[in-house]
N, C-alpha and C positions, 0 to 999 in steps of 0.2 A: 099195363102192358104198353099201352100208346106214350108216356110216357118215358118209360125205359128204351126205345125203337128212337127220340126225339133225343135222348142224354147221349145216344150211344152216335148218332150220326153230329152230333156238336162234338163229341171230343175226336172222332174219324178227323171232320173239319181240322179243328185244332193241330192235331198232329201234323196234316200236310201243311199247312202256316209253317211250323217249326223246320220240317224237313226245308221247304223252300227256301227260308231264311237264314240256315245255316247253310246250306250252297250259295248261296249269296255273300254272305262273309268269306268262303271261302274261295271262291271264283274270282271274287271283285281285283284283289292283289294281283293275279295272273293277268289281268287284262291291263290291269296297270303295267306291269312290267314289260307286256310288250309295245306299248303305245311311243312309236320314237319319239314322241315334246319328251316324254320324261327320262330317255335313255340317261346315261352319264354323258358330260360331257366333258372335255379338255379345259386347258389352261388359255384364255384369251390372251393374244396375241397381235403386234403389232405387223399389218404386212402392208405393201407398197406392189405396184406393176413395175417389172424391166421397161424398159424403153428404149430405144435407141436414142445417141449421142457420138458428136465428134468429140474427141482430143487431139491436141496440139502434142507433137513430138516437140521439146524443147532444151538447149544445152546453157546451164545457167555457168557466164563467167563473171569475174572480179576483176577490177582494175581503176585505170585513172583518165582525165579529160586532160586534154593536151591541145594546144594548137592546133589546126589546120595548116596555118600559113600564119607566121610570124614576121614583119617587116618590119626595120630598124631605120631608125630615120637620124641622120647626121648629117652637118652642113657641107659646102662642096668644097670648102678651102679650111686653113689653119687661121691660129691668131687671132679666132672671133670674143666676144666675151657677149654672155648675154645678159640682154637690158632688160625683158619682157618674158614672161610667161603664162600663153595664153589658155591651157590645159595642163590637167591634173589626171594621174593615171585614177584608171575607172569610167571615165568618161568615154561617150561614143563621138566620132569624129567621121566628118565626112568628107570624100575625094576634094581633095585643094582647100579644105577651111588650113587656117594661118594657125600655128601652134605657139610660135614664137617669133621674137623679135632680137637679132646678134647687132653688134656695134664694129665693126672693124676697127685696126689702130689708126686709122687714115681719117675718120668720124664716118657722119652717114649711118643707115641703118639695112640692115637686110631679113628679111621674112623665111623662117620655116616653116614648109608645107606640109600637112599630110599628101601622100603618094598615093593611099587606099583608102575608101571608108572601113571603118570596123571599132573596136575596141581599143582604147590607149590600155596595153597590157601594165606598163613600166614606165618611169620618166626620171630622167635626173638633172633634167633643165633645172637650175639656183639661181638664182640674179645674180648678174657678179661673176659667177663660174666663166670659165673657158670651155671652149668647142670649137673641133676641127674636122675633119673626114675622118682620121683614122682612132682618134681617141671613144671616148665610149660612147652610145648611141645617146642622143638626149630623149629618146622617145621609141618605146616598142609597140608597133601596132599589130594587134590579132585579126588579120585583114578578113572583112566580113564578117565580123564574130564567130567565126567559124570555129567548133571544133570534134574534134573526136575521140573518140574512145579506143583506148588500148585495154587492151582483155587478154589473161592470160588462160591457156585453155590445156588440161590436159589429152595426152599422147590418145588415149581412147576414142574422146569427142572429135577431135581434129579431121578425121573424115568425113562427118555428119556434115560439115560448117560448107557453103560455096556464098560465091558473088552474089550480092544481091537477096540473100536470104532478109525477112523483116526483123527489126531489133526492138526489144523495147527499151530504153535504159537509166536506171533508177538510181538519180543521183541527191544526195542527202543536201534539202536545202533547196533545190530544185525540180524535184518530185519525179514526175516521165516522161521523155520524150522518144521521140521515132528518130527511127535509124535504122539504116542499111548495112549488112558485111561489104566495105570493100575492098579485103584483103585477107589472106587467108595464108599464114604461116610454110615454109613446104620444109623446116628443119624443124626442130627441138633443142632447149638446152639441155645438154645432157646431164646435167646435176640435177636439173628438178623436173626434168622431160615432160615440160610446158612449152608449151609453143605459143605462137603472138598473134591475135587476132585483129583487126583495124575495123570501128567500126564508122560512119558517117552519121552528126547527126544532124537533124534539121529542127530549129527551134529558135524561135524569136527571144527566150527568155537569156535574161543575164549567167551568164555561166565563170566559173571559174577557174583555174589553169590549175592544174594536180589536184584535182577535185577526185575523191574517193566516189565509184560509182557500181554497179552490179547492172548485166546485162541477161536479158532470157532473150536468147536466139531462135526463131521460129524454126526447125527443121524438118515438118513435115506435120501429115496431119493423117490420123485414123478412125473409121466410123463404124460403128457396132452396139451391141447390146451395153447398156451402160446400170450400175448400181451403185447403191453407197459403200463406203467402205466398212459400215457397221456391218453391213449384209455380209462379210466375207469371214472366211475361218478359216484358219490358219494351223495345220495339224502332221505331224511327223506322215499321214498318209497322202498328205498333198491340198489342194485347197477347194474348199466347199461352201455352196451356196445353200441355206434350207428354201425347199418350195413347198407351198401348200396347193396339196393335190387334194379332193374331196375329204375336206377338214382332217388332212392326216400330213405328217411331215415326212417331205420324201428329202433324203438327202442328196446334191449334187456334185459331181466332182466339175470345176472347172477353170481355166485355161483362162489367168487376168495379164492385161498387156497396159499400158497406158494409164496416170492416175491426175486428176486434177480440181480443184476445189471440193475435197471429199468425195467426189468419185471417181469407179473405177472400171475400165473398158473390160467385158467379159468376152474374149475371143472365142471360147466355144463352154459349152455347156451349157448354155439358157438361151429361148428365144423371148424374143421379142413377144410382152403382153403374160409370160409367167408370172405369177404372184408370188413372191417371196418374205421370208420373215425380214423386217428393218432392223433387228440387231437378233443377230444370230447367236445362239448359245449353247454351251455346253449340255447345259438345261434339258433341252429338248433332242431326242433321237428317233433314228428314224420308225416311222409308222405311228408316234403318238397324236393320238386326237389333239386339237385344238380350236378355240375359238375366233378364226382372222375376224379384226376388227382397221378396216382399211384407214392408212395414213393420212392427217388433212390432206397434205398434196392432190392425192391422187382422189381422194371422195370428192373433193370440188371441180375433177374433168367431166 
């Protein structure tokens, strides 16, 4: 009897083992599923912070380098012939150095001045030739080397443009220099309704006369929320930014003004410090989970 009373309370035991054990099997899954490490997650994702940023308003023209101030240098009488040639156009030349040396019919010798320092533009001094006042100059000077830029501008931009705006101007062979608007069209041609812009520039460097060159005119400047232009989408319902809001993409409609070196000025719709996707996509709509994984740029602030 004491036996059967000791089998029968070992297999009681056993059974509750069993029952235990398969609640555990089946319980264990449910706790896992609700444990958020292991929820599902999104597609990682490349995201950056807005930031604020100026941009430059700017009106880009085309055009040529031309003189400032050209002087023409010829002797004060007729009948000379010249014996000497003491400059070659190209060369720089300064107030009262000797250019030349003429012979009169009478003999004797007389000296040609420069009037200006600058540039010898031209020269057609010859040894031998003749020179007078009125025949051709033996010598064209670009006084002070100066010159400027002619920019043709159309009818749109021509009101943007005043005195004194900054220039930058980018001339092929001579790279950039600075310069001022100092003149600003108040007609148009009317066949190609471009108008003519004058610009000043100031540069030590050798320049050349009908020199092809391109101009970006400073016209103003705007500061705001700033992004890349990957960031930006482009959609028959207008233009949108993705942000990520607690790991979910919320879509943004908003208002770009201003664009420059790959970015572009967000006038309204994002502040300052949003986190947004750095190339925005089709891909992704709004409300899906993702995983931001933040841009070198911005993890190294």
């Amino acid at each position: 009897m004491t036996l059967s009373v000791a089998s029968s309370k070992r297999t009681t035991t056993w059974a509750r083992l069993l029952v235990a054990a398969s609640l555990c099997v089946f319980t264990q899954p449910a706790l896992a599923a609700d444990d958020p490490a292991d929820a599902p997650k999104g597609a990682a994702v490349t995201v950056l912070t807005a930031a604020k940023s100026c941009f430059s308003a700017t009106v880009e023209v085309s055009g040529i380098l031309i003189p400032r101030e050209e002087v023409s240098i010829r002797p004060d009488r007729p009948g000379l012939k010249v014996a000497e040639v003491m400059v070659d156009a190209g060369e720089n030349v300064t107030a009262g150095q000797i250019l030349a040396r003429l012979t009169p019919p009478e003999g004797g010798s007389l000296q040609v001045q420069a009037t200006v320092a600058g540039l010898v533009s031209a020269s057609s001094a010859v040894i031998g030739s003749l020179a007078s006042a009125k025949g051709e100059a033996l010598f064209s000077i670009i006084a002070r080397s100066e010159f400027e830029f002619i920019g043709q501008v159309p009818t749109r931009d021509l009101p943007k443009l005043k005195v004194d705006q900054p220039v930058r101007v980018k001339v092929i062979g001579a790279g950039e220099l600075d310069g001022k608007v100092k003149r600003v069209a108040s007609t148009v041609e009317p066949n190609s309704q471009l108008g003519q812009v004058v610009v000043s520039i100031t540069s030590a460097r050798r320049l050349m006369s009908n020199s092809y060159a391109r101009a970006i005119i400073k016209t103003g400047e705007s500061c705001g929320v700033a992004v890349p232009l990957t960031a930006v989408l482009y959609s028959a319902g207008g233009t949108v930014v993705q942000v990520v809001r607690r790991q979910r993409i919320e879509t943004r409609r908003v208002e770009i003004g201003l664009m420059s070196g790959g970015r572009v000025e967000v006038r309204e719709g994002l502040s300052d410090g949003d986190v947004i996707v750095a190339r925005a996509g089709a891909l992704l709509r709004e409300g899906d989970p993702v995983r931001p994984v933040m841009a070198n740029a911005d993890a190294k602030k």
